[in-house]
RODO-2510 file (C-alpha; in nm, 4 decimals, decimal comma):
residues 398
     n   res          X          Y          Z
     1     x     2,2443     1,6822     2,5713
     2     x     2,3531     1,7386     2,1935
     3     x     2,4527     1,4981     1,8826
     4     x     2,8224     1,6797     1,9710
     5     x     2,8022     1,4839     2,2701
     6     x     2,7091     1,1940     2,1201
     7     x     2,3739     1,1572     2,3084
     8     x     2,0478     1,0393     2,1870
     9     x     1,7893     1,1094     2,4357
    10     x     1,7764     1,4993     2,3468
    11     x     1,4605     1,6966     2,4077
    12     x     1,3892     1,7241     2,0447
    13     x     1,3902     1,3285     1,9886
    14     x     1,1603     1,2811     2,2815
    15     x     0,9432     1,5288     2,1214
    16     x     0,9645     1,3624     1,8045
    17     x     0,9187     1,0201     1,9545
    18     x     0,6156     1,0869     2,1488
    19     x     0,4705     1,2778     1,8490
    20     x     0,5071     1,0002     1,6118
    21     x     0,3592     0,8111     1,8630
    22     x     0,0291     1,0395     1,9232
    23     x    -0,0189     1,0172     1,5094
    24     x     0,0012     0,6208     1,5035
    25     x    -0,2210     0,5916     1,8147
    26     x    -0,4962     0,7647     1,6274
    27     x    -0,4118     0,6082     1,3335
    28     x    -0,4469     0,2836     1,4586
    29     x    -0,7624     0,3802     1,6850
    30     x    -0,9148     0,4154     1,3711
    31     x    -0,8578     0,0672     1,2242
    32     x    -1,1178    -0,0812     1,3834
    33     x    -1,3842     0,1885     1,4099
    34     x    -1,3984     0,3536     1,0793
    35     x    -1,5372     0,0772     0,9374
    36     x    -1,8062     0,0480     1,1634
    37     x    -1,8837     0,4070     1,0772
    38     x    -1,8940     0,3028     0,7031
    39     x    -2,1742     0,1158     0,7824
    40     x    -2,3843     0,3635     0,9541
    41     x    -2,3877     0,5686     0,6864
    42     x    -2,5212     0,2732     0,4742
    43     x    -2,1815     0,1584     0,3127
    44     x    -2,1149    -0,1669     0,2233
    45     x    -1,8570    -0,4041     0,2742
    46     x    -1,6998    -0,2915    -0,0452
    47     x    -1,7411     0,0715     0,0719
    48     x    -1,4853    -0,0274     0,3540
    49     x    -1,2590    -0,1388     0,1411
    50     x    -1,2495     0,1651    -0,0852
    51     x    -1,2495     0,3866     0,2312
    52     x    -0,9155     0,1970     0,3450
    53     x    -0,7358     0,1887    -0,0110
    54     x    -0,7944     0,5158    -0,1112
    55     x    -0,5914     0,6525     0,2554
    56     x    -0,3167     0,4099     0,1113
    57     x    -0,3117     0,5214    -0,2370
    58     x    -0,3251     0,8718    -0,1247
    59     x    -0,0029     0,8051     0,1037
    60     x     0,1852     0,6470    -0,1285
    61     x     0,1453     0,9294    -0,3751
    62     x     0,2496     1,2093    -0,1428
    63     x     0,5541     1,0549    -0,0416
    64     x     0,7723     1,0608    -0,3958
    65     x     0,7176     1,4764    -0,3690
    66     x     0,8643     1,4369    -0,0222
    67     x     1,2363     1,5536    -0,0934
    68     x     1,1766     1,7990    -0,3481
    69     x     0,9052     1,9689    -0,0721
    70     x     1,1897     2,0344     0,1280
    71     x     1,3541     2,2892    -0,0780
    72     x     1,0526     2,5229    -0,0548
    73     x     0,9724     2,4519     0,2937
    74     x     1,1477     2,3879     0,5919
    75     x     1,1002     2,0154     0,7153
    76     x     0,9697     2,0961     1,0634
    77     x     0,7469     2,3195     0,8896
    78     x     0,6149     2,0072     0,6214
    79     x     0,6007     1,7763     0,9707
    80     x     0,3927     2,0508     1,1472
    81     x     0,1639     2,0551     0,8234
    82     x     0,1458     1,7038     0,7526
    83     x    -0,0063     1,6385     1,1266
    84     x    -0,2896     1,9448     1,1054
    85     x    -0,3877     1,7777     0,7802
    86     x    -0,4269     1,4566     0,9901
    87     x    -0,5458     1,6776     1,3222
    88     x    -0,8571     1,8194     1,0869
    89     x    -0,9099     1,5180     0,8487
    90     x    -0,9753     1,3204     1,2273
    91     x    -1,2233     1,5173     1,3259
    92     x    -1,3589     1,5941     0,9515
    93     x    -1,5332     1,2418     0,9693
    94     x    -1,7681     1,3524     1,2058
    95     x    -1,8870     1,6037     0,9514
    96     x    -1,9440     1,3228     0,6909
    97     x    -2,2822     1,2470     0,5552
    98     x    -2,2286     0,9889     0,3017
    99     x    -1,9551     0,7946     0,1770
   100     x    -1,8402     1,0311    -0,0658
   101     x    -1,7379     1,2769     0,1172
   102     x    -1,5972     1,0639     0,3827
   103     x    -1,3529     0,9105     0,0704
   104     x    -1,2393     1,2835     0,0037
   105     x    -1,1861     1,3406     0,3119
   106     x    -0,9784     1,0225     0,3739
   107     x    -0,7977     1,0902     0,0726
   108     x    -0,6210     1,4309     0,2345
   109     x    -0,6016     1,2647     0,5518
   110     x    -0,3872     0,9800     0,3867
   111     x    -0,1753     1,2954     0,2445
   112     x    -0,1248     1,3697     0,5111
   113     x    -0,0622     1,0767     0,6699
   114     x     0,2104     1,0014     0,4349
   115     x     0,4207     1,3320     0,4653
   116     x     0,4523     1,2917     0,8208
   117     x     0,5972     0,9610     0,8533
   118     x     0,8311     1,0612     0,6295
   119     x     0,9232     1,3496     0,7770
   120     x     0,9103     1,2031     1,1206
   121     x     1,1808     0,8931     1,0266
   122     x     1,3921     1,1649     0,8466
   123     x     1,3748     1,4444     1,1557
   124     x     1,4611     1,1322     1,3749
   125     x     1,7707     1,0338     1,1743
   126     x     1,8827     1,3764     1,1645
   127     x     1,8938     1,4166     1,5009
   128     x     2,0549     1,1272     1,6564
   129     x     2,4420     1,0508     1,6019
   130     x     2,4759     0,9133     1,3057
   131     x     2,7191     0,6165     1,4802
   132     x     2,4029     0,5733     1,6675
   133     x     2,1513     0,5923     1,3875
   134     x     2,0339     0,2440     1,4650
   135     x     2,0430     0,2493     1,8011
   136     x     1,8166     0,5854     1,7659
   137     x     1,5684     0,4756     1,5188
   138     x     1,5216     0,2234     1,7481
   139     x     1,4585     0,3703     2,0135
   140     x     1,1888     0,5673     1,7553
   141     x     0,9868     0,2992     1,6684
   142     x     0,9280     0,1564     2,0604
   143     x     0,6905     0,4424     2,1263
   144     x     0,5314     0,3729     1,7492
   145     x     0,5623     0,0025     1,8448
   146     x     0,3130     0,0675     2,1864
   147     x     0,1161     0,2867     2,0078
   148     x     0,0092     0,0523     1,7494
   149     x    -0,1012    -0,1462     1,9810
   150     x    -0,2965     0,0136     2,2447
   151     x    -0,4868     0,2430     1,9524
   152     x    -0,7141    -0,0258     1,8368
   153     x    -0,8555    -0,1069     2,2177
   154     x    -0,8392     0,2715     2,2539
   155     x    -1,0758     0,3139     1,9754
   156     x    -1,3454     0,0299     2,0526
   157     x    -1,3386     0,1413     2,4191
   158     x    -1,4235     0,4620     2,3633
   159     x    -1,6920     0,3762     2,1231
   160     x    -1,8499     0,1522     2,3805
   161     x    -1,8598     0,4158     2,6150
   162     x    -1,9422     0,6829     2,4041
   163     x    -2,0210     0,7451     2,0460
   164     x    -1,8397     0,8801     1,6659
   165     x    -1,8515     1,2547     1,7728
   166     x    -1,6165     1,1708     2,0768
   167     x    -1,4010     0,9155     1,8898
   168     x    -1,3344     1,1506     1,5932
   169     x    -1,3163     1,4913     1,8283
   170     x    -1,1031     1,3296     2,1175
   171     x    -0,8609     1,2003     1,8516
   172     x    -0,8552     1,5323     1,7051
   173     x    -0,7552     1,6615     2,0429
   174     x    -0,4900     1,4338     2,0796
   175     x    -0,3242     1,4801     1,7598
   176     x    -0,3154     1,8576     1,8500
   177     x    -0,1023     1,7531     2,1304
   178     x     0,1231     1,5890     1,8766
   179     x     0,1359     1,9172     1,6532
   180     x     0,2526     2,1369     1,9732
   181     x     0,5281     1,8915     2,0278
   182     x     0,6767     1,8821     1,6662
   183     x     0,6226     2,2749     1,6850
   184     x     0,9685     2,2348     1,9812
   185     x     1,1093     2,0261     1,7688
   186     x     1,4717     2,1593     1,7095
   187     x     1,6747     2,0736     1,4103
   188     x     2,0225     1,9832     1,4077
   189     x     2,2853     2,2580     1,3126
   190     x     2,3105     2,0840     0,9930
   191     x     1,9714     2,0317     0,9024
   192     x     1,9405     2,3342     0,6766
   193     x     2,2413     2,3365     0,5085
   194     x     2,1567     1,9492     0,4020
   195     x     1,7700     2,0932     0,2859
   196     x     2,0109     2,2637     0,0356
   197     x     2,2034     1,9988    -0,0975
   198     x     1,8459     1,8233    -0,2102
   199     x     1,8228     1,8120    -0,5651
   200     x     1,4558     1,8880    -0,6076
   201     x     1,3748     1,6649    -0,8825
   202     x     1,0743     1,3735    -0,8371
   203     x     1,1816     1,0713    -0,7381
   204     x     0,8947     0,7740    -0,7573
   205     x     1,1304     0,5780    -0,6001
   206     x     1,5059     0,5637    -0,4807
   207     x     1,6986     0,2584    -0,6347
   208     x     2,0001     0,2624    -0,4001
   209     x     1,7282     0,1356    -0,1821
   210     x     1,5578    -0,1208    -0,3904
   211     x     1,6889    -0,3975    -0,2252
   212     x     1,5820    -0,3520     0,1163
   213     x     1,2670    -0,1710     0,0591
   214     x     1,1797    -0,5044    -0,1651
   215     x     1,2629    -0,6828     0,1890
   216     x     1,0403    -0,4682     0,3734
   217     x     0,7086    -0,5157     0,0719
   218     x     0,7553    -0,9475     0,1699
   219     x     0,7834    -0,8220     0,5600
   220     x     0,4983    -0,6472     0,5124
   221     x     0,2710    -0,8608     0,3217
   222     x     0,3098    -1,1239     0,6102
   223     x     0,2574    -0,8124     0,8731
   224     x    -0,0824    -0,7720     0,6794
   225     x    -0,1549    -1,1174     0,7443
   226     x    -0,1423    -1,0148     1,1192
   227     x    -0,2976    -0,6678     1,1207
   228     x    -0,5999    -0,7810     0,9040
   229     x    -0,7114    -1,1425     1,0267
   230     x    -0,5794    -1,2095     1,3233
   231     x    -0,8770    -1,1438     1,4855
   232     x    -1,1037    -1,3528     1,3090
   233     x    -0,8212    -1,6516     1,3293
   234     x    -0,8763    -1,5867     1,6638
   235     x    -1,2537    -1,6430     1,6175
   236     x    -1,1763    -1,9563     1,3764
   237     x    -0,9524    -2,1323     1,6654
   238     x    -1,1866    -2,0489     1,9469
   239     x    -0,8661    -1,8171     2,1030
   240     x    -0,9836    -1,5127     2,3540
   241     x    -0,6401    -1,3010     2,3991
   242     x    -0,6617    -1,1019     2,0868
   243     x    -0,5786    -0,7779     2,3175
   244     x    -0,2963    -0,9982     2,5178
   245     x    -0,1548    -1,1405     2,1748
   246     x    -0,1236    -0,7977     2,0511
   247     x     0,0440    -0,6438     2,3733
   248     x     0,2480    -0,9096     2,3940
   249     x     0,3954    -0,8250     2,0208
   250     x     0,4240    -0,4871     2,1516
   251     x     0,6135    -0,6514     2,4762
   252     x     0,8643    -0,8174     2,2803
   253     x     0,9519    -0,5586     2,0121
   254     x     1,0031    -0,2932     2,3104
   255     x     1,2697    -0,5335     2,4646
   256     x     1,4226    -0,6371     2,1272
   257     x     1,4752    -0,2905     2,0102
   258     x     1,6637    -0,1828     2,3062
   259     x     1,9647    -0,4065     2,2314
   260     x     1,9133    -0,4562     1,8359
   261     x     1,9859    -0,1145     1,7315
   262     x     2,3527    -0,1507     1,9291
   263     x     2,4165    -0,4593     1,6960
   264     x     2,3268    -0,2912     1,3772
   265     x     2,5455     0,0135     1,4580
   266     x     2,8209    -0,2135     1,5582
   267     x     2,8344    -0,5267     1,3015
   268     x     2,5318    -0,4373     1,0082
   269     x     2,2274    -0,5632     0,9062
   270     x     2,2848    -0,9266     0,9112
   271     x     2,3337    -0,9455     1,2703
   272     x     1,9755    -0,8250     1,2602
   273     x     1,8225    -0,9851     0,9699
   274     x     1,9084    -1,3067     0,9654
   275     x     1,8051    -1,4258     1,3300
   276     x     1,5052    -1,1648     1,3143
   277     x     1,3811    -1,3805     1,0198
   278     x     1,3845    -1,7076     1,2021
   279     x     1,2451    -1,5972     1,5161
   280     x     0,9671    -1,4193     1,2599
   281     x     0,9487    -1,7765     1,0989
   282     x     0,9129    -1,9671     1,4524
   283     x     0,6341    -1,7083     1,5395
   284     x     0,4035    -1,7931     1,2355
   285     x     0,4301    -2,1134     1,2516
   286     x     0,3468    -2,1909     1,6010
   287     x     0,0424    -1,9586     1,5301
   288     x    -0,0410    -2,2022     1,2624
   289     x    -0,0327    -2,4599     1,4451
   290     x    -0,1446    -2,3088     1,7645
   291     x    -0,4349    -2,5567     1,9299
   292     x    -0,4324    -2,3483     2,2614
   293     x    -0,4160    -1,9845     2,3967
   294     x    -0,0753    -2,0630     2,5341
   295     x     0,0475    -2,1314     2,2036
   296     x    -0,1326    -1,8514     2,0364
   297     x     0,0580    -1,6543     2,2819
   298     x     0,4062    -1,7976     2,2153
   299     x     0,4137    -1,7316     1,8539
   300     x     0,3078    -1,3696     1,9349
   301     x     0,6075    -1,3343     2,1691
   302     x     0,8693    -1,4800     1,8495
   303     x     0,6964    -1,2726     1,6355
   304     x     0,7389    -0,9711     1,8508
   305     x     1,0982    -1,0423     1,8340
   306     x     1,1199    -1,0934     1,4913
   307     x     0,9295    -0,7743     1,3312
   308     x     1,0172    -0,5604     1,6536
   309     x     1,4358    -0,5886     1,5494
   310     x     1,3737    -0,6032     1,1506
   311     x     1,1690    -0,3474     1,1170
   312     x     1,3405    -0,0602     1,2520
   313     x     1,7148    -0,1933     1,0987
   314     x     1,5445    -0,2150     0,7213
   315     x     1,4526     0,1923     0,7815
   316     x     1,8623     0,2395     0,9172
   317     x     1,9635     0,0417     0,6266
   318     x     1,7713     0,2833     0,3624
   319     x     1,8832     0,5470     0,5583
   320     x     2,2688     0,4674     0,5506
   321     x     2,2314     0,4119     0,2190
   322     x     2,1712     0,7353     0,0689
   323     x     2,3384     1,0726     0,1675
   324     x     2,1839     1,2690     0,4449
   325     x     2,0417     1,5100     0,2410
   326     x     1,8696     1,2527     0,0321
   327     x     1,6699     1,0508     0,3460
   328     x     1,3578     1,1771     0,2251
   329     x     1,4112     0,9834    -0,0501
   330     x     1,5031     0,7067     0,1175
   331     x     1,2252     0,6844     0,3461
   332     x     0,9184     0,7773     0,1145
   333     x     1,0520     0,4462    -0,0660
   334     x     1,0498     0,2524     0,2294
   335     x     0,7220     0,3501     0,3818
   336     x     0,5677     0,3196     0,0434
   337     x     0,6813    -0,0456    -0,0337
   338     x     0,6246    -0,1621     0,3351
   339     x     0,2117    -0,0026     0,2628
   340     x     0,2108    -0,1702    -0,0225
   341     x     0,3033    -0,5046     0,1371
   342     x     0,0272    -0,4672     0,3793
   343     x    -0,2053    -0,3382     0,1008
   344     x    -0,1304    -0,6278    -0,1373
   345     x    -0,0692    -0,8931     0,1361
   346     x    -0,4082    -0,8523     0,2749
   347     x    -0,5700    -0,8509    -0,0712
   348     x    -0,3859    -1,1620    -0,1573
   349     x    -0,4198    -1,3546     0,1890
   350     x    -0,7740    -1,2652     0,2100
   351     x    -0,8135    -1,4749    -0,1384
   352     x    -0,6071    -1,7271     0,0579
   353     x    -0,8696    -1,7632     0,3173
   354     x    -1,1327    -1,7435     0,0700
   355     x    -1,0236    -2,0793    -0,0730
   356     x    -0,8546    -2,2672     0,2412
   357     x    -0,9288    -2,1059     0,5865
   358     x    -0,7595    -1,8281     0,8421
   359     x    -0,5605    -2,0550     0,9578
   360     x    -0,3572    -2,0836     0,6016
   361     x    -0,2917    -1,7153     0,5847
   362     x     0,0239    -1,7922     0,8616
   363     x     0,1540    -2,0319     0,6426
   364     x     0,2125    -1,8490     0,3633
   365     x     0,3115    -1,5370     0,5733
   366     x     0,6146    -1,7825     0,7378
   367     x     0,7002    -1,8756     0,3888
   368     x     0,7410    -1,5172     0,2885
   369     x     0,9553    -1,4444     0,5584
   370     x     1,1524    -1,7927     0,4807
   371     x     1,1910    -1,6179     0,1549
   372     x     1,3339    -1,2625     0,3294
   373     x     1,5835    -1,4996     0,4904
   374     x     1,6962    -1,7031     0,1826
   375     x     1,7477    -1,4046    -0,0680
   376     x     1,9377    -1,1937     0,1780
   377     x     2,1569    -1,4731     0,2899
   378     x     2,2288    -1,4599    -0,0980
   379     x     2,3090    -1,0988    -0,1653
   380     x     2,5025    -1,0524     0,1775
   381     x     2,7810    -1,3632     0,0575
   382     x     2,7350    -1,2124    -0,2885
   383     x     2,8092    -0,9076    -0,1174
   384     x     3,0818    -0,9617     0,0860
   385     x     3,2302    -1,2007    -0,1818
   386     x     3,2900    -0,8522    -0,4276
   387     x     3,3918    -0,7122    -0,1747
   388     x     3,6757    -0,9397    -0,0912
   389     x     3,7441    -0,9747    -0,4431
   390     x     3,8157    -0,5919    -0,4652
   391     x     3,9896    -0,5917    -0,1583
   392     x     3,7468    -0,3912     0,0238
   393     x     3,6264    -0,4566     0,3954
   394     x     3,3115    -0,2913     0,4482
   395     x     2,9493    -0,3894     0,6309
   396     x     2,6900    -0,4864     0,3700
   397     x     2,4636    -0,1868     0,4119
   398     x     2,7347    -0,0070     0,2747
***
């Protein structure tokens, strides 16, 4: 099946699905473990946090040389690169015998951590119709979607049954797996020809996108709130379905994101954005004022719903908004403000519980999203107001 025929499900995007999916499984396998490691070689609790900011630092960094990479190299090539440098940084930690070379080591694996998901979002797009795009990066996300959330209980499993050597080696292994698949990736016809068109310069950031990438730094500072201390919230409130909560999320944003993608390509963001924010607003608050594990569960379901359609029509709205040759762009923006919204968010809701309690943290992160909701309800009818005055009918990602 090819984009002539205006298919998605092509060998090449299954390949670059499941990939994608391999490198967040490990990724997120390592959440919960690395730290742990920290400790046994005598780190402290402020040796985690180095150990976790330094990978983010190091992705954000990589990701402005993303486009201008791609007129040296062919992308497939940078993707193929990008996920050996995350293959060998994976099982590197083994190696480690104190904390400072376990931070130099993280810092190439957040390299190249960050060039992949770009070049995994941009391979995607390129593949897919672009009257589809939506549809297709949705589709793109479900298998990053599962992944995120069977990688932590992937990770403590495996140390419970075994030990560092076979975490860091088996993940190793697995994101091998992930490097033969991108190897039969295929590129669209077109591909090359756009790698041409890319102007080569630096780009920190990519202001056509500014809007929506400073929509995706709130989403993620409230996604931070979730990632971060939702398990000891858990402890807090006396709940026991951490694991189910987090499936669940994973439940909901798999069946969201098979009919949310269809909307965007047909009517635009806000068809997305707007209800995605309330059901993301419903979520936290039952969560704050969840008294049971039913209710816990609830709000995970909204939630699900809410970040599971939001997410992935944010990325096709940076996407759309640039020319195809310039996604890289587009994407290294996006990916860097959304990191920096969980970077920042937990920083800042981890002073929040400091002060008040867990419990708080879901407050403010429905408040952020309230504030999503309220300043893109503004520029959409500021939007579509210049629009009419100029006589112009277009969507607002336009």
């Amino acid at each position: 099946m090819s984009i002539i025929n205006n298919k998605i499900w092509s060998l090449s995007f299954i390949f670059v699905v499941i990939s994608n999916a391999l490198v967040f499984m490990i990724f997120e396998m390592l959440l919960p473990t690395l730290p742990l490691f920290v400790t046994s070689l005598g780190g402290e609790a402020s040796s985690v946090g180095l150990v976790t900011g330094i990978f983010m630092l190091s992705a954000i960094l990589i990701r402005p040389f993303a486009g201008m990479l791609t007129t040296k190299i062919d992308k497939k090539l940078l993707l193929i690169l990008g996920i050996l440098i995350i293959a060998l940084s994976t099982g590197a930690y083994y190696l480690s015998s104190n904390i400072t070379t376990l931070l130099i080591i993280r810092l190439i694996h957040g390299a190249g951590f960050g060039l992949a998901t770009t070049y995994f979002a941009t391979l995607a797009a390129e593949i897919v119709p672009k009257d589809r795009r939506g549809e297709g990066i949705g589709y793109f996300g479900v298998g990053e979607t599962i992944a995120i959330s069977v990688g932590p209980m992937i990770g403590i499993m495996t140390l419970e049954l075994y030990d560092f050597q076979r975490l860091f080696f088996g993940g190793m292994a697995v994101l091998f797996l992930a490097v033969i698949m991108a190897i039969f990736i295929k590129r669209a016809p077109k591909g090359k020809e756009l790698d041409k068109q890319v102007s080569g310069k630096f780009k920190l950031f990519e202001k056509r996108v500014l809007f929506p990438a400073l929509l995706i730094l709130l989403i993620g500072i409230a996604a931070g709130g979730i990632m971060s201390f939702l398990s000891l919230y858990a402890i807090e409130k006396e709940f026991t379905q951490v694991g189910l909560f987090f499936l669940l999320i994973a439940a909901a944003s798999f069946i969201i994101r098979l009919i949310s993608g269809k909307l965007f390509d047909k009517y635009g963001p806000s068809i997305i954005l707007i209800p995605s924010s309330i059901l993301s607003i419903i979520g936290l608050v039952i969560l704050y004022v969840a008294v049971s594990d039913t209710m816990f569960l609830i709000a995970a379901i909204f939630y699900g719903f809410g970040f599971g359609a939001i997410f992935p029509a944010i990325q096709t709205w940076c996407i759309n908004l640039v020319e195809e040759h310039e996604h890289e762009n587009a994407m290294a923006s996006f990916f860097n403000f959304f990191d920096l919204g969980i970077g920042g968010g937990s920083f800042i809701l981890g002073l929040v519980a400091t002060v008040t309690s867990y419990q708080t943290i879901y407050l403010v992160a429905s408040i952020t999203y309230g504030v999503v909701l309220v300043i893109y309800i503004a520029y959409a009818v500021v939007k579509r107001n210049c629009n009419k005055h100029n006589g112009v009918s277009v969507q607002v990602d336009n």
